[in-house]
LUMTI-958108 format. One record per residue (C-alpha): y, x, z negated; chain. Coordinates in steps of 0.02 Angstrom, whole numbers, always signed. Layout:
<panus>
+--------+--------+--------+--------+
!     yy !     xx !     zz ! chaine !
+--------+--------+--------+--------+
!      Y !      X !      Z !      A !
...
+--------+--------+--------+--------+
</panus>
This chain:
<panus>
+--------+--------+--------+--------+
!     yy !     xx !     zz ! chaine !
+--------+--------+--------+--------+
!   +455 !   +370 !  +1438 !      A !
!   +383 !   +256 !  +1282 !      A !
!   +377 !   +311 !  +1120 !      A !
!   +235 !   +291 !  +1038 !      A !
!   +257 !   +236 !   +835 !      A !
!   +153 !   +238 !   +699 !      A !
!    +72 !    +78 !   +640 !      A !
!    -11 !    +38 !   +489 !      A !
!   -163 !     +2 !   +487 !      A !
!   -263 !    -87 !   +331 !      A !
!   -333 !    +26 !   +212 !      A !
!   -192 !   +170 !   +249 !      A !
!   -124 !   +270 !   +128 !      A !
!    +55 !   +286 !   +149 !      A !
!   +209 !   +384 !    +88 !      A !
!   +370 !   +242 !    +77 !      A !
!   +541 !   +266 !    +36 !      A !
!   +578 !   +123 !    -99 !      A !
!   +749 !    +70 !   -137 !      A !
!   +790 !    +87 !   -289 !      A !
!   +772 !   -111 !   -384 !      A !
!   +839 !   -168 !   -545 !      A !
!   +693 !   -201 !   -666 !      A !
!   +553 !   -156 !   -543 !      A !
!   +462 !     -2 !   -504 !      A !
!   +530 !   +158 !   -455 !      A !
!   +641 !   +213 !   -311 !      A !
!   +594 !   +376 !   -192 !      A !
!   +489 !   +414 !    -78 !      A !
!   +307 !   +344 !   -153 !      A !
!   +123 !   +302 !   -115 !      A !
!    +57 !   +138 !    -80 !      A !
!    -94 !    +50 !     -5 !      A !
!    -81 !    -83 !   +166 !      A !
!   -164 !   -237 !   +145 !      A !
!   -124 !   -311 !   +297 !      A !
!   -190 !   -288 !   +478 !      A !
!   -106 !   -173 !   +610 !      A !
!   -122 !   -316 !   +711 !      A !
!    +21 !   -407 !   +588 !      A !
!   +108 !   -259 !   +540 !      A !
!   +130 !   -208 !   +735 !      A !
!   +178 !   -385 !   +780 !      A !
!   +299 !   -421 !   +631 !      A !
!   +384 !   -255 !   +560 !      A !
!   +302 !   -275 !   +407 !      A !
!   +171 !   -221 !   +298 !      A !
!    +88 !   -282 !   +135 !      A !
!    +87 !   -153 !    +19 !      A !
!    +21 !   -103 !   -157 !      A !
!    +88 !    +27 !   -262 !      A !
!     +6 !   +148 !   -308 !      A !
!     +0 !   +227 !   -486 !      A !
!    -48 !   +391 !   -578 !      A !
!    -35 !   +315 !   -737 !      A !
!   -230 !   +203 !   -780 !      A !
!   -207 !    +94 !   -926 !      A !
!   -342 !    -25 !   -893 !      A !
!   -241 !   -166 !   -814 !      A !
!   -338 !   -292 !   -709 !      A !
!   -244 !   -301 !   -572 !      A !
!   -280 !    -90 !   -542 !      A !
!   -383 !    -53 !   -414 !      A !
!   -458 !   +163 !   -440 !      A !
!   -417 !   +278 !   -295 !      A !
!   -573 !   +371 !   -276 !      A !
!   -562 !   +571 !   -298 !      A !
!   -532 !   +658 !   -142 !      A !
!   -382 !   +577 !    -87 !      A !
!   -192 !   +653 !    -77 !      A !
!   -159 !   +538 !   -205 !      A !
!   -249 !   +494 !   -364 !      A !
!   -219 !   +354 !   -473 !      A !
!   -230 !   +151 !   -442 !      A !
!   -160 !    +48 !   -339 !      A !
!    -91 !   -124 !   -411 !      A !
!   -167 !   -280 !   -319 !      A !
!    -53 !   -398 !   -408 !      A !
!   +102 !   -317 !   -350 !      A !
!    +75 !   -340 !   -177 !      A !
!   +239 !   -379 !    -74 !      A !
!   +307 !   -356 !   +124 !      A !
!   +402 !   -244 !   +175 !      A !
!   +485 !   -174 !   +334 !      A !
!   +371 !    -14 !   +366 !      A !
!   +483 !    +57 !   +471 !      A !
!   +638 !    +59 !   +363 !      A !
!   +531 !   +122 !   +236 !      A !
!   +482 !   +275 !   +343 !      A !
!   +301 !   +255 !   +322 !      A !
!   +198 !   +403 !   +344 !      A !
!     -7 !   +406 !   +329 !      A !
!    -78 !   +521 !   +223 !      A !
!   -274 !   +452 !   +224 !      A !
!   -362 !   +288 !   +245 !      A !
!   -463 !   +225 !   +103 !      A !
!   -628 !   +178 !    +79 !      A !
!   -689 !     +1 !   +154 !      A !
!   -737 !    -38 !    -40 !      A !
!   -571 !    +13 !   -101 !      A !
!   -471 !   -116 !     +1 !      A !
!   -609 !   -239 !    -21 !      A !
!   -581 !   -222 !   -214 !      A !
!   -405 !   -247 !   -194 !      A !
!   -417 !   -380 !    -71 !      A !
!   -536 !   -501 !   -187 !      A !
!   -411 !   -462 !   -354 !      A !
!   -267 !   -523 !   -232 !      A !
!   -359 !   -662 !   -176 !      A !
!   -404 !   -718 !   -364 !      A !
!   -235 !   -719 !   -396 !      A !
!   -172 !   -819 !   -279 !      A !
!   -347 !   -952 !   -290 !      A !
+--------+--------+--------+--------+
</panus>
């Protein structure tokens, strides 16, 4: 019998165990927004993620979770990075809106233009 896994998808909310990094974010079990296609993260193992934060300050990079959501807060566009999804035990919690990951999407593209 085949087990069938979990695969994010872009525009899920997920729950990630983080290891715990010297001078970079925080460790435990924390939200984060996938950027890349289930497609990718299916083929590959990995995800792109963003963190996501509770704490606004008004940085450019932060994308606004809209209420509603498990999670409030922003996520941070600039901070995207891979990651195994698997060994981070991702678990959905919602998917966001289409504008949301849009948002996100064009601030990580500016950066990297």
């Amino acid at each position: 019998m085949k087990t069938v896994f979990y695969v994010p998808e872009r525009g899920d909310l997920v729950l990630v165990t983080f290891a715990p990094r010297s001078g970079r974010g925080a460790a435990g079990r924390r939200p984060a927004a996938v950027l890349s296609p289930q497609a990718y993260n299916g083929r590959v193992g990995l995800a792109l993620l963003c963190p996501v934060v509770t704490e606004v300050t008004g940085y450019p990079f932060e994308v606004p979770l809209p209420p509603g959501l498990p999670v409030q807060g922003v996520l941070l566009a600039d901070q995207a990075e891979c990651f195994d999804w698997r060994a981070l035990r991702a678990e959905r919690l919602a998917s966001l809106p289409v504008d949301v990951v849009e948002e996100a999407l064009g601030k990580l593209r500016a950066l990297l233009a």
